[in-house]
C-alpha positions in Angstrom: -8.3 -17.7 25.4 -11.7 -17.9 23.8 -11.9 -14.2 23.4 -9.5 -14.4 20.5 -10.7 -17.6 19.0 -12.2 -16.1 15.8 -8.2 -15.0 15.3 -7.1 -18.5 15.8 -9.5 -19.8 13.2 -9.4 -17.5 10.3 -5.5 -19.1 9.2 -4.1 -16.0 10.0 -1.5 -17.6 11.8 0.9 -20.3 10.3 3.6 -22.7 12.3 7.5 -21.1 12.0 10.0 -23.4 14.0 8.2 -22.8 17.7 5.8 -19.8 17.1 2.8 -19.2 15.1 3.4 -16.4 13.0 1.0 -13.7 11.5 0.7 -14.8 8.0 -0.2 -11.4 6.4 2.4 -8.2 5.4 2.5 -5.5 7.7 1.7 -2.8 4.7 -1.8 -2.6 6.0 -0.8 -1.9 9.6 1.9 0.6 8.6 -0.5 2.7 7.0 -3.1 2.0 9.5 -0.9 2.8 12.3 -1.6 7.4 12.4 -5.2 6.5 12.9 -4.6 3.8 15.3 -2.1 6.1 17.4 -4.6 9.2 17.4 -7.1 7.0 19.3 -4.8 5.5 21.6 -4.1 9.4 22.3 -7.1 10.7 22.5 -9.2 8.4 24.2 -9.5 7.0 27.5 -7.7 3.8 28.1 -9.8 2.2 30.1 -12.0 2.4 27.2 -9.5 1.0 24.6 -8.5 -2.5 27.0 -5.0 -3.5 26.5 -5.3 -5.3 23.5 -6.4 -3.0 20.5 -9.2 -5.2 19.4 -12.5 -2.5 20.6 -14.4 -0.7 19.3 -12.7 2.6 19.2 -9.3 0.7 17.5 -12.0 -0.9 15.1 -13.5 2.7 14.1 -9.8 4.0 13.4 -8.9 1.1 10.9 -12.1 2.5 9.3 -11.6 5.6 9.0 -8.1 4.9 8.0 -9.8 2.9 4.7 -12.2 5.5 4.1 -9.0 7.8 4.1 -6.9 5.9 1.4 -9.8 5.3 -0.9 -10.2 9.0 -1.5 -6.6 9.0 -1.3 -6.3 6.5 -3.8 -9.1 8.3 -6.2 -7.2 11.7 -6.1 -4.2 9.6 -7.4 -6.4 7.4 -9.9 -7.4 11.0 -11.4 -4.2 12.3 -11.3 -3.3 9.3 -13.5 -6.0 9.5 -15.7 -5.5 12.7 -16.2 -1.9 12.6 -17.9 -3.6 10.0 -20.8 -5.9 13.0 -21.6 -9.3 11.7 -20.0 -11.9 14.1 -19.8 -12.7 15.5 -16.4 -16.8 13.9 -16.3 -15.4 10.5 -17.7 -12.8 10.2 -14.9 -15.7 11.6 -12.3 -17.9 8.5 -14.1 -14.9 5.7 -13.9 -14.3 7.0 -9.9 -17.9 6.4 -9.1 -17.6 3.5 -10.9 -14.6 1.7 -9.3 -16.5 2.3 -5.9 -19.9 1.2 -6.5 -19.6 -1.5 -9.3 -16.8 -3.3 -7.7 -15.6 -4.9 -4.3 -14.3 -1.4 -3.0 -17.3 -0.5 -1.0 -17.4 -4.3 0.2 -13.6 -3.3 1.8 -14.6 -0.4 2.6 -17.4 -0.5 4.6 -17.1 -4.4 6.2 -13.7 -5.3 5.8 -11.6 -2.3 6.2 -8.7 -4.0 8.1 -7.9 -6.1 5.0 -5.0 -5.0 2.4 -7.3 -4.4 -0.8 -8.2 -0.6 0.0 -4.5 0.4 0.7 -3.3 -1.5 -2.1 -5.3 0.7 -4.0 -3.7 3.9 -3.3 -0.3 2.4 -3.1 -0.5 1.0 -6.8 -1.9 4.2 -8.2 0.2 6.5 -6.5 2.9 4.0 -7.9 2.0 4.4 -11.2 0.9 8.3 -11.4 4.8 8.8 -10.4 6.0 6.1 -12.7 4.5 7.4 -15.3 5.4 11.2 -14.5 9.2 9.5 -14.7 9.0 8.2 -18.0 7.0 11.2 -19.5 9.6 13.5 -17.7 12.4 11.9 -17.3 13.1 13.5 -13.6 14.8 11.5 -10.7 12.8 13.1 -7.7 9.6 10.6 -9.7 11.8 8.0 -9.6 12.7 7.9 -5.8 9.0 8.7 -4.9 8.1 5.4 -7.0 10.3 3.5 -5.2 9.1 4.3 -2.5 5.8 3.5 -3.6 7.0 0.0 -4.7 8.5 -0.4 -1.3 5.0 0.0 -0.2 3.2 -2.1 -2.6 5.7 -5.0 -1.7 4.8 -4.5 2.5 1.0 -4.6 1.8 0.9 -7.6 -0.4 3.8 -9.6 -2.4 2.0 -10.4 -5.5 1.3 -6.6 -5.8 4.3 -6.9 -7.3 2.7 -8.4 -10.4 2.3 -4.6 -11.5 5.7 -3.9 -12.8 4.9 -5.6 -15.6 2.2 -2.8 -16.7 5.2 -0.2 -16.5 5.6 -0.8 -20.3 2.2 0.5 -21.1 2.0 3.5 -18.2 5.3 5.0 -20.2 2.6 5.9 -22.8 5.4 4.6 -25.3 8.2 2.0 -26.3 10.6 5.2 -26.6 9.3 6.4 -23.6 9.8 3.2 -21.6 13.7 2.3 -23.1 14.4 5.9 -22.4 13.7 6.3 -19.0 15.3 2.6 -18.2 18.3 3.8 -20.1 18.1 6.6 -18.1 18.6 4.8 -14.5 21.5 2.7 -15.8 23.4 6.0 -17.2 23.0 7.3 -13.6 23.9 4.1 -11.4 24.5 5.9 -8.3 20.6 7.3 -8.6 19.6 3.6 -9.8 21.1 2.5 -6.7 19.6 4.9 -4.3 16.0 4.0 -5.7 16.8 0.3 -4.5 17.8 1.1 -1.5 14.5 3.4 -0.5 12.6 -0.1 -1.9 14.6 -1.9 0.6 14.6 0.5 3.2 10.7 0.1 3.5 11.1 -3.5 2.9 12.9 -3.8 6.2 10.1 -3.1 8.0 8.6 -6.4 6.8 12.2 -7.6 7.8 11.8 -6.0 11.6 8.7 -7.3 11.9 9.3 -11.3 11.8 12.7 -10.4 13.5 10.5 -9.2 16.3 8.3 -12.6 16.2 10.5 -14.6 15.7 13.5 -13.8 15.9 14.6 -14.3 11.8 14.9 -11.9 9.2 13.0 -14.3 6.7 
């Protein structure tokens, strides 16, 4: 159909057995999805068409990025804060991120890809990471994991940001004692993996519905 031939030719499908298969994580659509749903249920169908490619769809997944960048800027000060920053630095390096980097190039024109939602998702990670390590309570633990959970659904290599965990602790003390910590408590180590896989699943649902496979 050559309405939907800009889809077919931007490789965001790939070959699987007998399907083509969206190549992307769903992370982005997760999180898109509240903004998504309030238009379907507050606007007239006959305006929206049946495939959720107009205009009115296309204005929720921007508003939904304009959403998680101030989202992800209340959680980028929130981190800043616990290292001590003073309050007109952090205003400066918030301004910053948004107008001398890409952010305002995925905000404004491409809003349906990953990069804005990644944003919040990694520093929400981190804020709550780093409240574990400095505080040693489980409740900052579960919420990171959940976190990570996200993270993994919106892009895989996101995943690349464990490795700054030793360096959010604030410490090497900090950072043994709060992995010492999960393995004294296996039972609460073991719930945190699950809530990762939990929102993993979703991932797992979602090829299960293409194609009918897990993986």
């Amino acid at each position: 159909n050559s309405k939907y031939e800009r889809i077919t030719t931007i490789d965001a499908y790939v070959p699987y057995k007998e399907f083509l298969v969206n190549k992307y994580a769903c992370g982005t659509a997760v999180l898109n999805a509240p903004f998504f749903l309030f238009t379907l249920a507050t606007t007239d169908r006959t305006l929206l068409g049946e495939d959720g490619f107009q205009k009115g769809c296309q204005k929720s997944v921007y508003y939904a990025a304009i959403f998680y960048l101030f989202l992800g800027l209340i959680f980028f000060r929130l981190l800043l804060k616990t290292f001590d920053f003073k309050s007109w630095l952090i205003i400066w390096l918030q301004l910053l991120l948004i107008f001398a980097t890409s952010m305002i190039q995925y905000v404004n024109y491409e809003s349906v890809f990953s990069h804005v939602h990644s944003f919040f998702a990694i520093t929400a990670f981190l804020f709550f990471s780093r409240s574990y390590f400095m505080k040693k309570e489980m409740k900052y633990f579960f919420l990171s994991a959940l976190l990570l959970g996200l993270v993994l659904i919106l892009r895989q290599v996101n995943l690349l940001i464990l490795l700054s965990l030793p360096f959010i602790a604030g410490s090497w003390e900090n950072f043994r004692g709060g992995v010492k910590e999960l393995f004294n408590k296996p039972k609460l180590l073991f719930i945190g993996l699950f809530l990762v896989f939990a929102v993993c699943c979703i991932q797992f649902m979602a090829w299960y519905f293409q194609t009918g496979s897990f993986l």
